[in-house]
N, C-alpha and C positions, 0 to 999 in steps of 0.2 A: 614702131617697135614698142611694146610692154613691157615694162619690169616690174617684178613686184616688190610690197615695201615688207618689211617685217620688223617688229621692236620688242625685247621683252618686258618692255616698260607698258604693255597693252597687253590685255589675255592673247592668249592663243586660242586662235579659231576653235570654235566647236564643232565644225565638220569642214566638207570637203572645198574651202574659199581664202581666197589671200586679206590678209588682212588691210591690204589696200593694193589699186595698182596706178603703177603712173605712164601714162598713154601720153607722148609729147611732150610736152608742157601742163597737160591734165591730171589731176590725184584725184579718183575714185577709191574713197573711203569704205569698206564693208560697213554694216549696222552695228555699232558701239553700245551694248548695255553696260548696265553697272559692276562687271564685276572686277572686283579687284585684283591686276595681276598677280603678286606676291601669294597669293592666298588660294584664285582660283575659285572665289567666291564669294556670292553676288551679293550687294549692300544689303540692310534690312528696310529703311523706308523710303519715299520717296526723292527727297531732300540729296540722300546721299547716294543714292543709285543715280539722281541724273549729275550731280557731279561726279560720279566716278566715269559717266556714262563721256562725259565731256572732256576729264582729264585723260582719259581711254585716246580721245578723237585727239587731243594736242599732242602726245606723245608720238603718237604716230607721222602726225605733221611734220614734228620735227625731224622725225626719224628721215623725212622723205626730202627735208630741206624747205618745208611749207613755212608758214604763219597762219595766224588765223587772221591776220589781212588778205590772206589770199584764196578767205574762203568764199566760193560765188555762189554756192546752194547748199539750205540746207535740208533738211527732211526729219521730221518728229515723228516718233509712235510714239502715242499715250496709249495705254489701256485704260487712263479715266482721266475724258478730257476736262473735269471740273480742276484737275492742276492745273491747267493751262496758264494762271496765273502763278504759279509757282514756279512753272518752267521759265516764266517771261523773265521773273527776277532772278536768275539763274545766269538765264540768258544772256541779260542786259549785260551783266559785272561782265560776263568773257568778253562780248562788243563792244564794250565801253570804246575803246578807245581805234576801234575800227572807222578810219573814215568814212567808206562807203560799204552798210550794211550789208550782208546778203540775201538773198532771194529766201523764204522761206516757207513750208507748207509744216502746218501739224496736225493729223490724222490721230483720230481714235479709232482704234482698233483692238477686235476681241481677246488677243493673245500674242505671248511674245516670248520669245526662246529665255528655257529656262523657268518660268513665271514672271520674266521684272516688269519693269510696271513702265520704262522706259528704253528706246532706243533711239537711236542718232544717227544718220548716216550724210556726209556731206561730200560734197564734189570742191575741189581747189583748182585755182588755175596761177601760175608765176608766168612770167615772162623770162624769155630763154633758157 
């Protein structure tokens, strides 16, 4: 069975998609840009787009009952992978204190909803 998650502490989808769903024990997260819920609109650089893009992904987590201990993949859209070290330091602070990392890919690619310069999309898994 599926359920889906919803929080107003994360924007509300831009089209027709749940803002995550949880299958089992499994949270399949949608693609988290930066934009700010309260406001409905998207950071100016990149710094604070992938943290919004990231505080977007924990809200939700919680909403679902997650941690971000319980994250097992995750998935990057840059639209300029010369951040990549920008993202990492980003990165690192939320993992920090994650025992065992997750899985990661990060992809440049030409375009991304809205314009932002950053998206996120992660998969979670809890036990029972």
């Amino acid at each position: 069975m599926k359920t889906e998650v919803f929080t107003d502490k994360a924007p509300k989808p831009v089209g027709p998609y749940s803002q995550a769903v949880r299958v089992g024990n499994f949270l399949f997260l949608s693609g988290q840009i930066g934009i700010e819920p309260s406001t409905g609109r998207l950071k100016e650089d990149f710094q604070e787009q992938a943290k919004q893009a990231f505080e977007n992904v924990g809200a939700i987590l919680e909403q679902a009952g997650y941690s971000w201990e319980n994250v097992v993949r995750v998935v990057v859209y840059l639209r300029d992978l010369s951040k990549f070290r920008e993202l990492n330091d980003i990165y690192e602070k939320i993992f920090k204190e994650v025992k065992v990392k997750p899985a990661r890919s990060t992809v440049e690619v030409s375009n991304l909803p809205l314009g932002a310069m950053i998206e996120v999309e992660i998969t979670a898994y809890k036990e029972g």
